[in-house]
C-alpha positions as CSV (number, residue, x, y, z in Angstrom):
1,X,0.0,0.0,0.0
2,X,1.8,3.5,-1.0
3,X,2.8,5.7,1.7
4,X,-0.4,8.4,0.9
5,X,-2.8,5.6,1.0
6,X,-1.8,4.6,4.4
7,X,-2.5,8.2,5.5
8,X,-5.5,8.3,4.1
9,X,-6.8,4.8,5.3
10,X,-5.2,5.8,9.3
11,X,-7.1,9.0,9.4
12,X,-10.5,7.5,8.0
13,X,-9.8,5.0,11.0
14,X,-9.9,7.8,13.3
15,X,-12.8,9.4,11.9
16,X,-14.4,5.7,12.4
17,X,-13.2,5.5,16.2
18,X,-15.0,8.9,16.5
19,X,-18.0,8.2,15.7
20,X,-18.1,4.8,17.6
21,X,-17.5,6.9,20.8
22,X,-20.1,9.1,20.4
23,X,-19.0,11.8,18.0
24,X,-18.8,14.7,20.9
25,X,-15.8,14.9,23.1
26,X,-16.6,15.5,26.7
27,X,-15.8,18.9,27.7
28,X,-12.3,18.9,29.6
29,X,-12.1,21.7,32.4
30,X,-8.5,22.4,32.7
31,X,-4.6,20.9,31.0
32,X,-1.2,22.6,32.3
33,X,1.3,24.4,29.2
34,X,4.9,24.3,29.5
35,X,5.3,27.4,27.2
36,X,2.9,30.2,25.4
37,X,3.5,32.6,22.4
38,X,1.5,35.4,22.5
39,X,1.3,37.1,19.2
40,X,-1.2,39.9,17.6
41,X,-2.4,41.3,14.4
42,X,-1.3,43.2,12.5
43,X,2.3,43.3,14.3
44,X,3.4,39.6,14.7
45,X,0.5,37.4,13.3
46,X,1.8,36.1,10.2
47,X,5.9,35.3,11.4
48,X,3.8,33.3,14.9
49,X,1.5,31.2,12.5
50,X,4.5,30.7,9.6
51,X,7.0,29.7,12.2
52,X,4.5,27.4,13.7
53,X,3.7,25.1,10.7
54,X,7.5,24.9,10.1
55,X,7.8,23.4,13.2
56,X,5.8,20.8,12.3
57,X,7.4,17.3,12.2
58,X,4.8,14.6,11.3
59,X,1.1,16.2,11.1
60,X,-0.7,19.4,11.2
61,X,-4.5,19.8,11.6
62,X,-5.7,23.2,10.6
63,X,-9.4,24.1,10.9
64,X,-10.6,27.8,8.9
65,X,-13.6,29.5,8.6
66,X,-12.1,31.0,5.8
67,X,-9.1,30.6,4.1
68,X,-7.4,33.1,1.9
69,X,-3.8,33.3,2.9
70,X,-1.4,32.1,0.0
71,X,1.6,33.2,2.8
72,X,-0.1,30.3,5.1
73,X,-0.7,28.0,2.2
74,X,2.8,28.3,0.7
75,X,4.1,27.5,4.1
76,X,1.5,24.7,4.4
77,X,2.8,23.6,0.7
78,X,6.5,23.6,1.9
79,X,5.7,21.1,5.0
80,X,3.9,18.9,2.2
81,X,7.3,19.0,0.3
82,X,8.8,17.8,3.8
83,X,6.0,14.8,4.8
84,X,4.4,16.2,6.7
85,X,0.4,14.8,6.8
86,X,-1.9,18.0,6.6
87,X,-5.3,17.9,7.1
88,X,-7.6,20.8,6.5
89,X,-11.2,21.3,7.6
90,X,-12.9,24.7,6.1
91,X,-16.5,25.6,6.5
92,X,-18.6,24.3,3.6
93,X,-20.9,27.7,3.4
94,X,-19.6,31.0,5.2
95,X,-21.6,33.8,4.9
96,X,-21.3,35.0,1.6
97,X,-20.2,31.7,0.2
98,X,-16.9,30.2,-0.7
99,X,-14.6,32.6,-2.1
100,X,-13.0,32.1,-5.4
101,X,-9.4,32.8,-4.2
102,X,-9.7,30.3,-1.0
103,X,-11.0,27.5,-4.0
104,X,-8.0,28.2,-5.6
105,X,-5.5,27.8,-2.5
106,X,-7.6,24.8,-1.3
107,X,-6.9,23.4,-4.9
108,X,-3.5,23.6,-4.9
109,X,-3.0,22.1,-1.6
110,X,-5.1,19.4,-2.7
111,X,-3.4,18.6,-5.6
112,X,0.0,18.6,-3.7
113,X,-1.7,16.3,-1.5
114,X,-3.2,17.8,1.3
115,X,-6.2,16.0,2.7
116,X,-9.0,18.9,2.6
117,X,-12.6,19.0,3.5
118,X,-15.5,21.3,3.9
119,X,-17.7,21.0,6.7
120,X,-21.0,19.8,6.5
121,X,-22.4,18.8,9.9
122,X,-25.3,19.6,11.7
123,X,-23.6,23.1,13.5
124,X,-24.6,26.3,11.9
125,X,-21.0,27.6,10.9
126,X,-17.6,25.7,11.9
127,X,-16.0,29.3,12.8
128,X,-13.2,27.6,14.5
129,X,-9.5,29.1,13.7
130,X,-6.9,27.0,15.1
131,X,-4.1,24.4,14.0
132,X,-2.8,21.4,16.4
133,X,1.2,20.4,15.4
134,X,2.1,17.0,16.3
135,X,-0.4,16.3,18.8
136,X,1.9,18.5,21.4
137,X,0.7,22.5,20.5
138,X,-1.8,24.4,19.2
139,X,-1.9,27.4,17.6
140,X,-5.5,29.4,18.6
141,X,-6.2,32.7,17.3
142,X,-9.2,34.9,17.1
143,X,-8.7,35.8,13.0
144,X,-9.3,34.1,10.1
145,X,-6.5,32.8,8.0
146,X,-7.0,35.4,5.6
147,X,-4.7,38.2,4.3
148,X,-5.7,41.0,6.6
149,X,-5.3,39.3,9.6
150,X,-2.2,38.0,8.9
151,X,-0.8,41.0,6.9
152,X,2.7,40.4,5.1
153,X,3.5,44.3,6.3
154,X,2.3,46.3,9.3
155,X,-1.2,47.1,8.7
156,X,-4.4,44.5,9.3
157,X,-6.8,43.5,11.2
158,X,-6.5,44.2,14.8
159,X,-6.6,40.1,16.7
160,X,-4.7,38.0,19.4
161,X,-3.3,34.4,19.0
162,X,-1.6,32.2,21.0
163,X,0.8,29.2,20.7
164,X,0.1,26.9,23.3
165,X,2.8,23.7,24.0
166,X,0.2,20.9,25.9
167,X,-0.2,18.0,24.7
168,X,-3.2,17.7,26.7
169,X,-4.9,20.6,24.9
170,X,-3.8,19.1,21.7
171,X,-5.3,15.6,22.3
172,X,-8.2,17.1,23.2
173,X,-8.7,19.4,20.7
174,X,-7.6,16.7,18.1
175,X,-10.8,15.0,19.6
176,X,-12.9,18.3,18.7
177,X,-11.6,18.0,15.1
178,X,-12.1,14.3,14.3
179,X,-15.5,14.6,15.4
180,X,-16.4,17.4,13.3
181,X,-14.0,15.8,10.7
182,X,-16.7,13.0,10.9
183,X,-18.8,16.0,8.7
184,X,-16.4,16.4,6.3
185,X,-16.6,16.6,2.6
186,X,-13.7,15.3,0.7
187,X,-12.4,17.8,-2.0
188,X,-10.8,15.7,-4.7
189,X,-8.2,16.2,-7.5
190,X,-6.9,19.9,-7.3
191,X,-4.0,21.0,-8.1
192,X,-2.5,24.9,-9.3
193,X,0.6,27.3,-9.0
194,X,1.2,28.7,-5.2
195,X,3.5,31.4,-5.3
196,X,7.1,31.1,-3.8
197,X,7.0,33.2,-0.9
198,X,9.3,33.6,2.3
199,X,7.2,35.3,5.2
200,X,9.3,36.6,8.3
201,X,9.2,33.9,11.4
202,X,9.3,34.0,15.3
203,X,6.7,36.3,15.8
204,X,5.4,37.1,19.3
205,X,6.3,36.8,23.0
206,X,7.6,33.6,24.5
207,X,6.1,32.7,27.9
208,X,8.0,29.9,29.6
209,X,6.8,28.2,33.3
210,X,3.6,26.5,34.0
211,X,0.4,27.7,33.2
212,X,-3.5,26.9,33.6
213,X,-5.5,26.1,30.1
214,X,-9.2,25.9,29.7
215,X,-10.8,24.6,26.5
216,X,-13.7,27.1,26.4
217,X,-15.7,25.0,23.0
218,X,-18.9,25.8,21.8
219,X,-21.5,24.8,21.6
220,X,-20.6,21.9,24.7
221,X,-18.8,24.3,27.5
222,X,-19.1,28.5,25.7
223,X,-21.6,29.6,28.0
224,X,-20.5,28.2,31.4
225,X,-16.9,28.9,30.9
226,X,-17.4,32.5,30.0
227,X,-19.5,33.2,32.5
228,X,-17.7,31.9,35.3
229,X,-14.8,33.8,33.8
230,X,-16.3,37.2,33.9
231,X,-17.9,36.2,37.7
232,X,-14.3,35.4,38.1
233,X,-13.1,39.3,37.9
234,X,-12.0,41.1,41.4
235,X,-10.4,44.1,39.9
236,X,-10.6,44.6,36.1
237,X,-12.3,43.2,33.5
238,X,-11.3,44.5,29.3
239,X,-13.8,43.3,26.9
240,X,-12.6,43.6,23.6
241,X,-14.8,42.2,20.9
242,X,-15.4,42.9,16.7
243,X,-19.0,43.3,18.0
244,X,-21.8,42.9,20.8
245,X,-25.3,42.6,20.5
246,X,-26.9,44.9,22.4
247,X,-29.8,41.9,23.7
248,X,-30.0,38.5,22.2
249,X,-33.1,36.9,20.8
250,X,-34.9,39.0,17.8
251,X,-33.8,42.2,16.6
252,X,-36.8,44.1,15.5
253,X,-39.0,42.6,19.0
254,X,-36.6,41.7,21.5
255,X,-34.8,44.3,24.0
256,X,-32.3,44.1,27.0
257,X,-35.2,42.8,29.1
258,X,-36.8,40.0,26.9
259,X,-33.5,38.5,25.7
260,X,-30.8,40.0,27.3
261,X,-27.3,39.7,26.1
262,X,-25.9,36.7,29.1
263,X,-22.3,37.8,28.4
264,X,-22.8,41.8,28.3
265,X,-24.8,41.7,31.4
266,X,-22.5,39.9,33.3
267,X,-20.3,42.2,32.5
268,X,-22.3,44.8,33.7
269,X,-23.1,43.1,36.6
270,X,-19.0,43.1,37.3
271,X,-19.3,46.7,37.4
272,X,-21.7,46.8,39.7
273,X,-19.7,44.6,42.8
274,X,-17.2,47.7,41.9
275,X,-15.0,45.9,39.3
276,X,-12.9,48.3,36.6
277,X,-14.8,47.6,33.1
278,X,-13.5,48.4,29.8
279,X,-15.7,47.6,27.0
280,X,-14.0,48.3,23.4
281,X,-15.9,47.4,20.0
282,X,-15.1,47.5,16.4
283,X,-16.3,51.1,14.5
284,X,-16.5,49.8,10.8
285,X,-19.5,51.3,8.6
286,X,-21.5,48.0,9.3
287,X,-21.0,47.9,12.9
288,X,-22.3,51.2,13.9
289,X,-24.8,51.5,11.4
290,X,-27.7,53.4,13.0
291,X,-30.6,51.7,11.8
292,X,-29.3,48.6,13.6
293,X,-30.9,48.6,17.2
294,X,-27.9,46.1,18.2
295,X,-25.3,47.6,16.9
296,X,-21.8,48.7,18.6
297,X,-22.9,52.0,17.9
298,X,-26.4,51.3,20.3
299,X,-24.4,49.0,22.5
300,X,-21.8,51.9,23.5
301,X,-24.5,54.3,24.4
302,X,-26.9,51.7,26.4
303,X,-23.8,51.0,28.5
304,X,-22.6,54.2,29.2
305,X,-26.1,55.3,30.2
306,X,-26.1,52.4,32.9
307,X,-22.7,53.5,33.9
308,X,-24.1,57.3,34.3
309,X,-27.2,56.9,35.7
310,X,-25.8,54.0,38.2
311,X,-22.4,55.2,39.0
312,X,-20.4,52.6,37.7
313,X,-16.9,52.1,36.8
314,X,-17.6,50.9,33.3
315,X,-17.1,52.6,29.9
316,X,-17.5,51.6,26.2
317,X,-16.0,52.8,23.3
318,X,-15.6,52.6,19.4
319,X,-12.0,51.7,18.9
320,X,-10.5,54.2,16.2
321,X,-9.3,52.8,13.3
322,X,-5.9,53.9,11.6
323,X,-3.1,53.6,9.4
324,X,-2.0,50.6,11.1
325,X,-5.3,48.9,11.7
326,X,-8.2,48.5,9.2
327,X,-10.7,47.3,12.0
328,X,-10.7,45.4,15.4
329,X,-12.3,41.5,14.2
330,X,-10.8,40.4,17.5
331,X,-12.8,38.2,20.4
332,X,-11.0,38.7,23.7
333,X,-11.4,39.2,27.9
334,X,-8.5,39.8,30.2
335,X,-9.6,39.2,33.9
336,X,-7.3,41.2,36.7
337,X,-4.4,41.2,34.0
338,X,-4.0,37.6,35.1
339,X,-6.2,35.5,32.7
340,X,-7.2,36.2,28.4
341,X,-9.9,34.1,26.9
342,X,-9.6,34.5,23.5
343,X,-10.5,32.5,20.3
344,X,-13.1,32.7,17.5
345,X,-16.6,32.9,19.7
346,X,-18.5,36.1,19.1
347,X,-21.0,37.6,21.4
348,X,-23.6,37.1,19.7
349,X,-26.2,34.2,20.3
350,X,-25.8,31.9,17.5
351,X,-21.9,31.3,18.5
352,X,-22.2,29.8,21.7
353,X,-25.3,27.8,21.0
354,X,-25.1,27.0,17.6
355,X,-21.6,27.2,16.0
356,X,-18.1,25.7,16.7
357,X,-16.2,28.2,18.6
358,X,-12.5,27.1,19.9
359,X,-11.4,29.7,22.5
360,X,-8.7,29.4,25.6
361,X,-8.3,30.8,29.1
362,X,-5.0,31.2,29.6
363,X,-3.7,32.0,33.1
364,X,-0.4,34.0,34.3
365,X,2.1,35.5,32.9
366,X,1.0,36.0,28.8
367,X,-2.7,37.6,29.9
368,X,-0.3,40.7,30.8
369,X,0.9,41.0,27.4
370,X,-2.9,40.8,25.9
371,X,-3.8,43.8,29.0
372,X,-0.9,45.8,27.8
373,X,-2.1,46.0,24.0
374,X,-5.5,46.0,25.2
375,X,-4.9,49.3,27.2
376,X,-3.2,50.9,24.0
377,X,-5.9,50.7,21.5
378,X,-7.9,51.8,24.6
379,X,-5.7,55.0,24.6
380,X,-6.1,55.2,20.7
381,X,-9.5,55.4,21.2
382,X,-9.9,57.6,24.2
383,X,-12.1,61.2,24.2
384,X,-12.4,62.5,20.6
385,X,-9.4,61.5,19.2
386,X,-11.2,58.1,19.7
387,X,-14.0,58.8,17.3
388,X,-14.5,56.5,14.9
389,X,-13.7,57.8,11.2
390,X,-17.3,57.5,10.2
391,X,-18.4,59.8,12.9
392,X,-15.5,62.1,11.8
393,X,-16.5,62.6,8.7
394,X,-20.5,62.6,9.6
395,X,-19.5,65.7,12.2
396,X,-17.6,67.7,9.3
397,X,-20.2,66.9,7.1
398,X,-22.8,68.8,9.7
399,X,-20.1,71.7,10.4
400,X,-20.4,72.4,7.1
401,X,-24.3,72.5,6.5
402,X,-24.5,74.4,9.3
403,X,-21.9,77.2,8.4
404,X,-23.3,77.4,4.8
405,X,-26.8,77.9,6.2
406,X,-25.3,80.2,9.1
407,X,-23.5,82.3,5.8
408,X,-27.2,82.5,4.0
409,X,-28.7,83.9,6.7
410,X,-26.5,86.4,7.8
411,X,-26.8,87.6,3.8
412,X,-30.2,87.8,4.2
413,X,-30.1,89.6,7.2
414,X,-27.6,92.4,5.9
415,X,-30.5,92.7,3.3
């Protein structure tokens, strides 16, 4: 039997093991890491994830929402050229479809013999974003593997990531991705012309001791673990997020009080036991669209209204976007600077219920460097510096009508 059929027949044998157990893992509540990298987009993202899948020595499981990278897929196509077995699970209908350029990259890695699949299972989206190496790390980040969040330069999406050396964590997130694996629509033939690229490597900040993981997975475990997370805070509490529903449940008939938002409420309910909370949400066009009773734009001002009529220490914002970042698509918490959940679950209600969502609590050390860049796009956005550029340009839009009009009628006036 050649060497690619064995892979092939090893991997369906898994699949089949899944699915004789049950097809769900059981949710895990805690492994121990020997070492974390803590990386960010758009400063270290793409040398963290390149540097990872080099690292690789026999397999590499890599499960994307979306994937658009040809920097990851010609580093993907390199470990190929090396052995290495990679699998690749993608969601078989994101919202908007299947882009043509991720077709083409999935293609090429078939042909070159990459074992790629969409998913077709039962959960709404697979949003997941992580890769497992070896069985012994795993690579978790918030983004996509598309372009702009793992920019070749210094300008992208704003997102955290994390390396994570546990086997533990690995085995049982290699669990999580058999089972949805089990799903999974081969994509046959392929084949196609990958660019030769050389991305920069050893991205991030290396972490080295002993530190607490939890697998926070949804839909099995997103809930509890988040909320005992955000019960968890004594002194601060830094909610970054690409957006928040202002309530759950229907947008046109539901409010705060019919389906309120578990997450956002909690957090709210931090602030009110006299916990520091920082709330910062993306400010793109389609997130603060006024029209949209749930959207960042509405969520800011019903939070800040608690805060002001309750006396809280709790604050929202729109983070500003740059020259250096095109718009914050993270999902992250830091809890007294000592723990960061972060991963691909959004706030809204579909992800925890209804999608798969891979995030990690990781405690000690590396949540500090999460706070620290937390606190600086905090900064970026503070007072009116920190207005969004939509609202910018809405306000000198107004300055303008009104001093034309103010110029008519002083003309009119001197008549």
């Amino acid at each position: 039997m050649s060497t690619r059929a064995t892979k092939c027949l090893n991997i369906y044998l898994l699949i089949l093991l899944v699915i004789l157990s049950g097809a769900q893992p059981a949710v895990a509540e805690s492994f121990t890491a020997t070492e974390v990298i803590a990386f960010s987009s758009p400063e270290s993202a793409l040398p963290a994830v390149v540097s990872f899948i080099y690292a690789a020595n026999k397999s590499l499981y890599v499960n994307a929402y979306t994937f658009t990278s040809e920097h990851i897929a010609r580093a993907l196509l390199a470990e190929l050229e090396q052995g290495t077995r990679i699998v690749l699970l993608v969601d078989g209908a994101p919202a908007g479809g299947i882009p043509e350029e991720e077709l083409r990259l999935l293609r090429a890695l078939s042909g070159a013999g990459a074992e790629v699949f969409f998913y077709r299972g039962p959960l709404r989206f697979n949003h997941a974003k992580y890769i497992i190496a070896d069985n012994t790390s795993v690579l978790i980040t918030t983004e996509n593997f598309v372009g702009g969040s793992f920019p070749l330069g210094r300008k992208g999406n704003r997102g955290w990531g994390a390396v994570v050396y546990s086997a533990e964590l690995a085995g049982y997130l290699a669990e999580v991705f058999l089972s949805d694996l089990a799903y999974g629509e081969r994509l046959t033939g392929g084949g196609g012309y990958l660019p030769q690229v050389k991305p920069p490597r050893n991205g991030g900040e290396r972490y080295t001791g002993s530190f607490t993981v939890k697998p926070v997975v949804a839909p099995e475990n997103a809930i509890r673990a988040t909320l005992q997370l955000l019960r968890s805070a004594n002194r601060s509490l830094y909610i970054q997020q690409f957006y928040i529903y202002t309530y759950w449940g229907r947008a046109r008939e539901d409010s705060p009080e019919t389906a309120p938002n578990l997450f956002l409420e909690e957090a709210i309910n931090a602030a009110r036991r006299g916990v520091e909370v920082k709330i910062l949400l993306d400010s793109t066009w389609y997130n603060v669209r006024s029209d949209d009773p749930r959207s960042n734009l509405r969520t800011v001002s019903y939070v800040n209204e608690i805060a002001q009529k309750e006396k809280l220490p709790l604050e929202a914002r729109l983070a500003w976007r740059d020259e250096k970042i095109t718009k914050y698509h993270l999902k992250g918490v830091v809890v007294d600077g000592e723990a960061v959940l972060l991963g691909s679950m959004n706030w809204n209600e579909h992800s925890p219920k209804k999608n798969r969502e891979v995030s990690v609590i990781i405690y000690g050390a590396p949540a500090a460097y999460f706070e620290r860049l937390f606190l600086e796009d905090w900064k970026r956005s503070g007072g009116e510096e920190g207005a969004p550029p939509e609202l910018f340009a809405l306000m000198l839009i107004i300055a303008m009508l009104i001093l034309v009009m103010l110029k008519r009628r002083a003309r009119r006036l001197r008549c």
